[in-house]
PDB file of N, CA, C and O in Angstrom:
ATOM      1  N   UNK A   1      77.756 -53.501   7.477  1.00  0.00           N
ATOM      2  CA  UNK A   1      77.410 -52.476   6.513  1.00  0.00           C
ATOM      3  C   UNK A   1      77.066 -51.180   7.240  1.00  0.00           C
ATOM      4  O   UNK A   1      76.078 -50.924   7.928  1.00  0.00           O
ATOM      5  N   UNK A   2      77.704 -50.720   7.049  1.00  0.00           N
ATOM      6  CA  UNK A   2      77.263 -49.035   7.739  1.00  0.00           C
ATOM      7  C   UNK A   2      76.523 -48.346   7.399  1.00  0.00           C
ATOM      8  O   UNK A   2      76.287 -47.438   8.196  1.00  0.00           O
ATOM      9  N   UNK A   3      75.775 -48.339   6.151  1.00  0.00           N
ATOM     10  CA  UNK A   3      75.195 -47.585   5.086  1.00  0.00           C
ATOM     11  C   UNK A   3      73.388 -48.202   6.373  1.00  0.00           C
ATOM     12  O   UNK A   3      72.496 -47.379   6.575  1.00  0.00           O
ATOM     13  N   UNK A   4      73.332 -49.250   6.808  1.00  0.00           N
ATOM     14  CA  UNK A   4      72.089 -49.991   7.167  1.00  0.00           C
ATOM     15  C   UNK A   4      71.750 -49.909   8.912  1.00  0.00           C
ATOM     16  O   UNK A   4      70.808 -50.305   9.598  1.00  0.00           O
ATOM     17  N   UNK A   5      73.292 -49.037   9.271  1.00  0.00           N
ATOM     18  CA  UNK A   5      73.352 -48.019  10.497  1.00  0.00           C
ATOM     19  C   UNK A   5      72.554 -47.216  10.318  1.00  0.00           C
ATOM     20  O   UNK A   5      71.599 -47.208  11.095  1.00  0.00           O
ATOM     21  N   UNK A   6      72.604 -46.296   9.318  1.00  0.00           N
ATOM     22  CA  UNK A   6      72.098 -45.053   9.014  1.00  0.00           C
ATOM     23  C   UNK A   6      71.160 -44.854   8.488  1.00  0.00           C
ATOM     24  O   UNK A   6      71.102 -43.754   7.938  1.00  0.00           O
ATOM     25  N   UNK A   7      69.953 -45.767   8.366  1.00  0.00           N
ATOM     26  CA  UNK A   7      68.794 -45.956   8.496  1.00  0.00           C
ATOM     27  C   UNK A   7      67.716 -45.300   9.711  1.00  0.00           C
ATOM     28  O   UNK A   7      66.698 -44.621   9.580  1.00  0.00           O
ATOM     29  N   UNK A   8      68.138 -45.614  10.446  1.00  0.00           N
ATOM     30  CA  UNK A   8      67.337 -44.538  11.596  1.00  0.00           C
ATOM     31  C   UNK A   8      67.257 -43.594  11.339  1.00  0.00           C
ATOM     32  O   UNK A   8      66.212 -43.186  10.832  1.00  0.00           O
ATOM     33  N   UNK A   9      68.720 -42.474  11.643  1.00  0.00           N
ATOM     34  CA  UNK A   9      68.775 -41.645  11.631  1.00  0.00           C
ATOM     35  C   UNK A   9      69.204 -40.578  10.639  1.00  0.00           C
ATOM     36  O   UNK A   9      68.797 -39.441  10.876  1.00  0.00           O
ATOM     37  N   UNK A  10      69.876 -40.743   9.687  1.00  0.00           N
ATOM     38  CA  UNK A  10      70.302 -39.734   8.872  1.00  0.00           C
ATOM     39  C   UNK A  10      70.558 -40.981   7.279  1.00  0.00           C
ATOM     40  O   UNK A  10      71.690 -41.414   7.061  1.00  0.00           O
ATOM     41  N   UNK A  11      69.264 -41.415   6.279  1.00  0.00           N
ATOM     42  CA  UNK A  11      69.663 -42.412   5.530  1.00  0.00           C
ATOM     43  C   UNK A  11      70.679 -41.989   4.491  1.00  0.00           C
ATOM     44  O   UNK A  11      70.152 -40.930   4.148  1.00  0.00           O
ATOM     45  N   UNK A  12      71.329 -42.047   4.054  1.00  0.00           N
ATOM     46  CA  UNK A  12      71.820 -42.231   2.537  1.00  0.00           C
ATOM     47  C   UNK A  12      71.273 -41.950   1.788  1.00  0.00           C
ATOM     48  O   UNK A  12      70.178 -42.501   1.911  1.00  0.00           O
ATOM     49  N   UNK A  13      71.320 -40.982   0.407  1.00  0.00           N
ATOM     50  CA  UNK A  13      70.622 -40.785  -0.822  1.00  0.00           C
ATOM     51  C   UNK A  13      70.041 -42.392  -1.191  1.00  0.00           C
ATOM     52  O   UNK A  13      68.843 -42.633  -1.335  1.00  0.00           O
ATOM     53  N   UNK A  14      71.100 -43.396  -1.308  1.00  0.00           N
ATOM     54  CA  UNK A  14      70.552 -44.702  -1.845  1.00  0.00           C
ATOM     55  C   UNK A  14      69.913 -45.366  -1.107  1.00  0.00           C
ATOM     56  O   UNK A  14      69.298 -46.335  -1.551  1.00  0.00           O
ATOM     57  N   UNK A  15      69.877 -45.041   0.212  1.00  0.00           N
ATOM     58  CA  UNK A  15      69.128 -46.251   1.305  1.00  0.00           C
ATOM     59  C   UNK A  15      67.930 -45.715   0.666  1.00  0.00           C
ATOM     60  O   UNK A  15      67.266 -46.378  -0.131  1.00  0.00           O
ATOM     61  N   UNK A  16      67.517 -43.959   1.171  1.00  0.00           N
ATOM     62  CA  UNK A  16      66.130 -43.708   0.671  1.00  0.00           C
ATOM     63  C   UNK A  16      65.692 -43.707  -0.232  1.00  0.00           C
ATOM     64  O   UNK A  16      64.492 -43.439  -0.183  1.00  0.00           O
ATOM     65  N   UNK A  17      66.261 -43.979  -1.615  1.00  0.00           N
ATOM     66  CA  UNK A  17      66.070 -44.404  -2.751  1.00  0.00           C
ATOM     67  C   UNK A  17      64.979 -45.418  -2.199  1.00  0.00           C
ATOM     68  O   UNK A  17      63.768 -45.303  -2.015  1.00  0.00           O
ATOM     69  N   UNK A  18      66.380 -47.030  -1.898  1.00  0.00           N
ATOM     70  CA  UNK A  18      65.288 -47.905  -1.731  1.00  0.00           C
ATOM     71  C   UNK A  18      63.942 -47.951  -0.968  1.00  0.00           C
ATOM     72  O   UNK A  18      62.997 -48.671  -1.287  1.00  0.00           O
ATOM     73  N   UNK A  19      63.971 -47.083   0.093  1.00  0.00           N
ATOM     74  CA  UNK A  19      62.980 -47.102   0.871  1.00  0.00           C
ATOM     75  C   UNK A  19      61.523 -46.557   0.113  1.00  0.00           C
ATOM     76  O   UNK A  19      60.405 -47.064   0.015  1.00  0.00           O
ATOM     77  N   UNK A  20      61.867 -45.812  -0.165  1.00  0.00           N
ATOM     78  CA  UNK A  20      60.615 -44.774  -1.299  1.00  0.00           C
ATOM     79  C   UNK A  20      59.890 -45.853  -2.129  1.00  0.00           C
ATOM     80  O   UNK A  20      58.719 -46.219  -2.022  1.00  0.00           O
ATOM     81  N   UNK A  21      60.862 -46.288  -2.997  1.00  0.00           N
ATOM     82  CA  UNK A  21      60.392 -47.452  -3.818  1.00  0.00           C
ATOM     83  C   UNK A  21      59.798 -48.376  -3.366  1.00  0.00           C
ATOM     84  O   UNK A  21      58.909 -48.988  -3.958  1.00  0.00           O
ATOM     85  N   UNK A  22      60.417 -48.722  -1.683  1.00  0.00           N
ATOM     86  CA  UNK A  22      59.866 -50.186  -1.099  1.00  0.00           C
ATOM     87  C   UNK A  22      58.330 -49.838  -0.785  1.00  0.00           C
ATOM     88  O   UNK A  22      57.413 -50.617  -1.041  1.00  0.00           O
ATOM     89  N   UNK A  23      58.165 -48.603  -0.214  1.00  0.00           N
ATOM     90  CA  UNK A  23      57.044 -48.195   0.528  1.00  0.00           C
ATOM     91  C   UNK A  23      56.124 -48.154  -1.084  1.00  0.00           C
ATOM     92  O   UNK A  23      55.113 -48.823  -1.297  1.00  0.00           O
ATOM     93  N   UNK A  24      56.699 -47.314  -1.966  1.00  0.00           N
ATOM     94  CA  UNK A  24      55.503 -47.195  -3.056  1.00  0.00           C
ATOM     95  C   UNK A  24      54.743 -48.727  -3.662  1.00  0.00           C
ATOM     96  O   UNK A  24      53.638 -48.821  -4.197  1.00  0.00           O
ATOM     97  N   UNK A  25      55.808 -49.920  -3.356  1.00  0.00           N
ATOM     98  CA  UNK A  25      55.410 -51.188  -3.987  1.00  0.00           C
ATOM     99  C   UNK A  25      54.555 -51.951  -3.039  1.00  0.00           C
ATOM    100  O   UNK A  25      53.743 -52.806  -3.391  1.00  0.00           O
ATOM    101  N   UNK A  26      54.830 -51.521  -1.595  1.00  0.00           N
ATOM    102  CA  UNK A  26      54.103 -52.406  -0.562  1.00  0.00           C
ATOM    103  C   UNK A  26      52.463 -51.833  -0.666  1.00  0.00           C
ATOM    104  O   UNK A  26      51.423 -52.488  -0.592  1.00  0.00           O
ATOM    105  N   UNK A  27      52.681 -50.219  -0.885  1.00  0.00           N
ATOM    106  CA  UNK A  27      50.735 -49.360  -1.223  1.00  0.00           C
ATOM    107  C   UNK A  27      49.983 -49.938  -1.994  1.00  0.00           C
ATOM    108  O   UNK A  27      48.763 -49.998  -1.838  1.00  0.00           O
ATOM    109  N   UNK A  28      51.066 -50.797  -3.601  1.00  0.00           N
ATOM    110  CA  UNK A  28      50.348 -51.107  -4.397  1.00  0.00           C
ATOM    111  C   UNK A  28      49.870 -52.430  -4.547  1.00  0.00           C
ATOM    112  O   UNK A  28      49.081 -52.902  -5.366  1.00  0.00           O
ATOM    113  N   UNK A  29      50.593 -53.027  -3.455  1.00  0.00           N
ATOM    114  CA  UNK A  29      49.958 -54.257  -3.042  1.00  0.00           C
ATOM    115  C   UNK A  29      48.740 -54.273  -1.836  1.00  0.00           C
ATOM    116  O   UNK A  29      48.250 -55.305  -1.376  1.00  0.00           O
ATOM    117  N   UNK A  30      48.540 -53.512  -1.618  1.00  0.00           N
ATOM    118  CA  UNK A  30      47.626 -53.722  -0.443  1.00  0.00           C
ATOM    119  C   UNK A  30      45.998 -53.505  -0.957  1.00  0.00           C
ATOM    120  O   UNK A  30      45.410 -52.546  -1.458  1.00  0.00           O
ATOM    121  N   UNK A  31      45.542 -55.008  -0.542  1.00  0.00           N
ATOM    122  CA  UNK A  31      44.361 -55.228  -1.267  1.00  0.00           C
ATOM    123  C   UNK A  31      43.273 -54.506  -1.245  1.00  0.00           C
ATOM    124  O   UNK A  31      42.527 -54.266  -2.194  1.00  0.00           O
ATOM    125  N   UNK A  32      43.155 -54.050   0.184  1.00  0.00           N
ATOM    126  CA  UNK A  32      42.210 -53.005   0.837  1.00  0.00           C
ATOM    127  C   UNK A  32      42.321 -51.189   0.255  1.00  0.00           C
ATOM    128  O   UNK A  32      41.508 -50.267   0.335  1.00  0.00           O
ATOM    129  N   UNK A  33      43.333 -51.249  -0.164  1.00  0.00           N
ATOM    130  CA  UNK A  33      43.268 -49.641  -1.000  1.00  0.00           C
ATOM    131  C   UNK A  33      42.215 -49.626  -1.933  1.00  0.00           C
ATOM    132  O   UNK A  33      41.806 -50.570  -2.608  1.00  0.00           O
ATOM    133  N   UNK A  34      41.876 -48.639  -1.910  1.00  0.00           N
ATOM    134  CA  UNK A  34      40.536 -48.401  -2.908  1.00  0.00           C
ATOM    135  C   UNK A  34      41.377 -48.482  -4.622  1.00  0.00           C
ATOM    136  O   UNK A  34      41.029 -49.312  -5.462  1.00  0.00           O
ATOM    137  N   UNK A  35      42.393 -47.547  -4.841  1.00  0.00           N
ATOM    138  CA  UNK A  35      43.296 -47.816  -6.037  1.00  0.00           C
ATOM    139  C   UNK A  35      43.455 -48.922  -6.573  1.00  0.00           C
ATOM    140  O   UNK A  35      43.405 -48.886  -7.802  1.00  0.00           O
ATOM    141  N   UNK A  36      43.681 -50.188  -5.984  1.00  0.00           N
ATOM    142  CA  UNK A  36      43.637 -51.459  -6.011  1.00  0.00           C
ATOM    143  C   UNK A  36      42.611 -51.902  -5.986  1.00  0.00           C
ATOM    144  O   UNK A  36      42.269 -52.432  -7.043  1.00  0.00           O
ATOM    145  N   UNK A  37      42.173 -51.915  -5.485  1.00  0.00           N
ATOM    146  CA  UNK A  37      40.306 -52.842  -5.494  1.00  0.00           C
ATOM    147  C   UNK A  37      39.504 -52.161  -7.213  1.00  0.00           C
ATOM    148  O   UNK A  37      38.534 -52.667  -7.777  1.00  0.00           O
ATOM    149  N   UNK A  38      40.421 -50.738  -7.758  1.00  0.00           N
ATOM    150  CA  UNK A  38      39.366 -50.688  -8.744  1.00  0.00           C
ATOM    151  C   UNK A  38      40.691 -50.501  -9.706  1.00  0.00           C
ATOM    152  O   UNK A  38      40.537 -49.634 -10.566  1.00  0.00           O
ATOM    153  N   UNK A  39      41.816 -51.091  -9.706  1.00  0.00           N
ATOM    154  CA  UNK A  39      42.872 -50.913 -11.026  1.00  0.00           C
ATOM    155  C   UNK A  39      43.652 -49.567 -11.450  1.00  0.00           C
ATOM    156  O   UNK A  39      44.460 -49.423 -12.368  1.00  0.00           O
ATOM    157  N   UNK A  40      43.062 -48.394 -10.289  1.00  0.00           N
ATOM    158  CA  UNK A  40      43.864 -47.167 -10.810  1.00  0.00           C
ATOM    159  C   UNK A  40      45.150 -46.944  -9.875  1.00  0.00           C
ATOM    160  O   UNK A  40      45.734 -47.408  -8.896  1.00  0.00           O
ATOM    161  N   UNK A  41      45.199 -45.868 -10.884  1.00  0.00           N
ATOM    162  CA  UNK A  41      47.296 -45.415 -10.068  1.00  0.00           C
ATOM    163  C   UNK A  41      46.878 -44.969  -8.200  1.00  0.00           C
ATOM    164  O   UNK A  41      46.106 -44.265  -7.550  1.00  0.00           O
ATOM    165  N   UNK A  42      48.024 -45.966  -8.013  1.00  0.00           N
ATOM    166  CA  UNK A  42      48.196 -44.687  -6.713  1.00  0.00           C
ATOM    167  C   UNK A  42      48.770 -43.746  -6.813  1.00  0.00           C
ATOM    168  O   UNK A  42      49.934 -44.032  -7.091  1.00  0.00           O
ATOM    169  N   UNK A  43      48.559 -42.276  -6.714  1.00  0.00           N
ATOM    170  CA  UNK A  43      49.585 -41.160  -7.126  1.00  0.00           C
ATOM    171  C   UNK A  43      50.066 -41.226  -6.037  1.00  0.00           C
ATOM    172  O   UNK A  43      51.224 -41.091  -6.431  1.00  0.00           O
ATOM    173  N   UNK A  44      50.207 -41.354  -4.604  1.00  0.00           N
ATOM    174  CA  UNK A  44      51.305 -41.465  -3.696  1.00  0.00           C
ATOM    175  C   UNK A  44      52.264 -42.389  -4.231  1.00  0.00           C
ATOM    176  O   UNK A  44      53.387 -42.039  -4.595  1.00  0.00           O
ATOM    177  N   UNK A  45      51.866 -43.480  -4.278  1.00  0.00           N
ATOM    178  CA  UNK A  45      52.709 -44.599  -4.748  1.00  0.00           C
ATOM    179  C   UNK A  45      53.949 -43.918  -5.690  1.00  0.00           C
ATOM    180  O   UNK A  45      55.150 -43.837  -5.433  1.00  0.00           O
ATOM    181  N   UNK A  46      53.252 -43.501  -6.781  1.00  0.00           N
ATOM    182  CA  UNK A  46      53.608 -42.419  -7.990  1.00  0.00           C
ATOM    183  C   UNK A  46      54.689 -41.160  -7.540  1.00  0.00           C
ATOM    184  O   UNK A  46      55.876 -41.330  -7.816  1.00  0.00           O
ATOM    185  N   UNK A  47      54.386 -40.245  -7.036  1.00  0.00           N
ATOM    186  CA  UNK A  47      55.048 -39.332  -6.258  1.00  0.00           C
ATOM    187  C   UNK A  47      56.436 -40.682  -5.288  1.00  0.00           C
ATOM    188  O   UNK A  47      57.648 -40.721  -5.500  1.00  0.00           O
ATOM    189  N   UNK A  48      56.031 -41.130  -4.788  1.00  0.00           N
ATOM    190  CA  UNK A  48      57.196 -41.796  -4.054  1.00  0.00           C
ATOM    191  C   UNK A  48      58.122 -42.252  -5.114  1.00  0.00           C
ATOM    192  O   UNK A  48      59.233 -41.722  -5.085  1.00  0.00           O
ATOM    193  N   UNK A  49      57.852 -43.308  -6.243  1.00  0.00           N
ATOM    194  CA  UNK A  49      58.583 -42.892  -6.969  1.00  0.00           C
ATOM    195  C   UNK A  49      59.515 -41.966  -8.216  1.00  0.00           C
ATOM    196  O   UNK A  49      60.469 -42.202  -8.958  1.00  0.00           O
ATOM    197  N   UNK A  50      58.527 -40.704  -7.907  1.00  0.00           N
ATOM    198  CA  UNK A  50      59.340 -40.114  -8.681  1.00  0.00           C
ATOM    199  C   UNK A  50      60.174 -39.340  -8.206  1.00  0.00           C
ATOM    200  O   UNK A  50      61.173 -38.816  -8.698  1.00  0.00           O
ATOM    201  N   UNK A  51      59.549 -39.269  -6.852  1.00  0.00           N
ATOM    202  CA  UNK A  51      61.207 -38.879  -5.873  1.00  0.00           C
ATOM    203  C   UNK A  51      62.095 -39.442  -5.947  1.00  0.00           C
ATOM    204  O   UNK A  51      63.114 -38.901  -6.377  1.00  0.00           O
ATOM    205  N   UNK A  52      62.088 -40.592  -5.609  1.00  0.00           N
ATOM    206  CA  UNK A  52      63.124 -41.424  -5.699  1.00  0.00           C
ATOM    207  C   UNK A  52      63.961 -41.190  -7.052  1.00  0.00           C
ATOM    208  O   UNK A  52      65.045 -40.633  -6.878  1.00  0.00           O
ATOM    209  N   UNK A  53      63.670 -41.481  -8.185  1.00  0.00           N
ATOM    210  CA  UNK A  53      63.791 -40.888  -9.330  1.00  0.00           C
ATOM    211  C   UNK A  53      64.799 -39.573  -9.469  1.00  0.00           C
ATOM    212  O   UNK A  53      65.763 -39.544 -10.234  1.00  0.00           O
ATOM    213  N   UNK A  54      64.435 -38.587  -8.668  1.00  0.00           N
ATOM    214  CA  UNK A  54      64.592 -37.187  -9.042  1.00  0.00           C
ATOM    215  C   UNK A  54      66.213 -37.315  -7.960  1.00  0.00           C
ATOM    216  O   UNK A  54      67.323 -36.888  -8.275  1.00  0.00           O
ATOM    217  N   UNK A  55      65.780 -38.114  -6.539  1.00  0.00           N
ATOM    218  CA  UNK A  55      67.203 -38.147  -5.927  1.00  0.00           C
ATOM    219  C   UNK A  55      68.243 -39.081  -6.513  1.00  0.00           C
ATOM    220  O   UNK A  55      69.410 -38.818  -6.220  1.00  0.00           O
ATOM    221  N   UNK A  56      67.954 -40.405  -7.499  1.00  0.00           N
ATOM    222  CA  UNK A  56      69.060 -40.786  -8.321  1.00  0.00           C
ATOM    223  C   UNK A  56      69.947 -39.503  -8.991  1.00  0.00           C
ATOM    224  O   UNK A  56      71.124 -39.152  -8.905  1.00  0.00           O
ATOM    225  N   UNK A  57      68.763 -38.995  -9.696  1.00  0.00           N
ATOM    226  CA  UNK A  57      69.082 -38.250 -11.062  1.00  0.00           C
ATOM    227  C   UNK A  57      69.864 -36.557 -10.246  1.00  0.00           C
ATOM    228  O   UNK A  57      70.588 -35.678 -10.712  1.00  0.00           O
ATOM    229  N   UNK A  58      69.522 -36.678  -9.502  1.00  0.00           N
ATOM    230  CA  UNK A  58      70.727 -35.519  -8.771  1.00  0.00           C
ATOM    231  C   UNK A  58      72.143 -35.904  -8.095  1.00  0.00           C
ATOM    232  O   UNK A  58      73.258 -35.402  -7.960  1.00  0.00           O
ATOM    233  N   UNK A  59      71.547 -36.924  -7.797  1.00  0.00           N
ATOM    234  CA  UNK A  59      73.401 -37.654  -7.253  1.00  0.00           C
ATOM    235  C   UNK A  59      74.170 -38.287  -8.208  1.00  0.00           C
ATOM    236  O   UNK A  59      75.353 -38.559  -8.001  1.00  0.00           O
ATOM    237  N   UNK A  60      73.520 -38.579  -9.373  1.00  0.00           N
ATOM    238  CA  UNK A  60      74.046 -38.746 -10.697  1.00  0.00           C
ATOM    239  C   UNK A  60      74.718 -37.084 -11.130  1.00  0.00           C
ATOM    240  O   UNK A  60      75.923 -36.842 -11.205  1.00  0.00           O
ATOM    241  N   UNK A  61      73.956 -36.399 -11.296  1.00  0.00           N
ATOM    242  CA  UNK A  61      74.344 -34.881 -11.563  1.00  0.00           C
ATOM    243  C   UNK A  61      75.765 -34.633 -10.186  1.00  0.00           C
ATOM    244  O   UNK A  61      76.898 -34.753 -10.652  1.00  0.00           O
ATOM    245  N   UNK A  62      75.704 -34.379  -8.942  1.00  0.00           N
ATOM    246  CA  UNK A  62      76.302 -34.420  -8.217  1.00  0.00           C
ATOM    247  C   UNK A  62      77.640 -35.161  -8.205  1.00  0.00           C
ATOM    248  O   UNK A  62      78.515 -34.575  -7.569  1.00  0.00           O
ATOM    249  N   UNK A  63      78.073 -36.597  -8.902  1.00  0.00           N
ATOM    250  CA  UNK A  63      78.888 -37.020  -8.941  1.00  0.00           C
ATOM    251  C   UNK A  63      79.770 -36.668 -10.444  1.00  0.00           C
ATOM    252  O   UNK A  63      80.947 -36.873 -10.741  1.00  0.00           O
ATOM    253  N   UNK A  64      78.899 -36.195 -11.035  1.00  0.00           N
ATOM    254  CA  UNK A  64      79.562 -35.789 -12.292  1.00  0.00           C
ATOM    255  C   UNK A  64      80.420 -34.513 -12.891  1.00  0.00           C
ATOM    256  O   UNK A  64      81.092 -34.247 -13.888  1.00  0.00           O
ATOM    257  N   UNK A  65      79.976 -33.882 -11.653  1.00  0.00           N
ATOM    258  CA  UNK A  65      80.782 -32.725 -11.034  1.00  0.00           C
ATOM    259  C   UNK A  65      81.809 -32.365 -10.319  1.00  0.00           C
ATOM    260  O   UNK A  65      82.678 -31.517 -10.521  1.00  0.00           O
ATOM    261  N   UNK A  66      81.526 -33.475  -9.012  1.00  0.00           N
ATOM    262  CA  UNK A  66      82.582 -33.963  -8.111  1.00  0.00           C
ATOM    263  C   UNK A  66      83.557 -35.375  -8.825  1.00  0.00           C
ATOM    264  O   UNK A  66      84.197 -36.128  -8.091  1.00  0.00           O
ATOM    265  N   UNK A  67      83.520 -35.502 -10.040  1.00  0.00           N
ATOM    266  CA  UNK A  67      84.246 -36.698 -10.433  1.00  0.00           C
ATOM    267  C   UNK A  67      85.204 -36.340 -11.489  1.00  0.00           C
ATOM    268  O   UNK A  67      85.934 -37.201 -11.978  1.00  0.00           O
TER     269      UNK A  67
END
């Protein structure tokens, strides 16, 4: 897979998709966060995914142009 090359150095709109998401789900598991220990949002967590979010929704826009 080449797409999992390019992880180091230069990711893919979709690799960092997943990555954003992975990182926002691993914050909200971690027991020791204060967010967690008392039930509220992580807004990093939050922000990570709504990046992620915002880079679907432009390469969606982007392909609909180029398609």
């Amino acid at each position: 897979m080449d797409n999992i090359k390019a992880v180091g150095s230069n990711p893919t709109p979709y690799i960092l998709v997943d990555r954003l998401r992975t990182r926002a789900a691993i914050r909200r598991q971690i027991s020791t966060r204060t967010s967690v220990k008392e039930g509220k949002p992580d807004r990093l967590a939050d922000l990570l995914d709504e990046a992620a979010q915002k880079i679907e929704d432009l390469e969606k826009e982007i392909d609909m142009y180029t398609s």
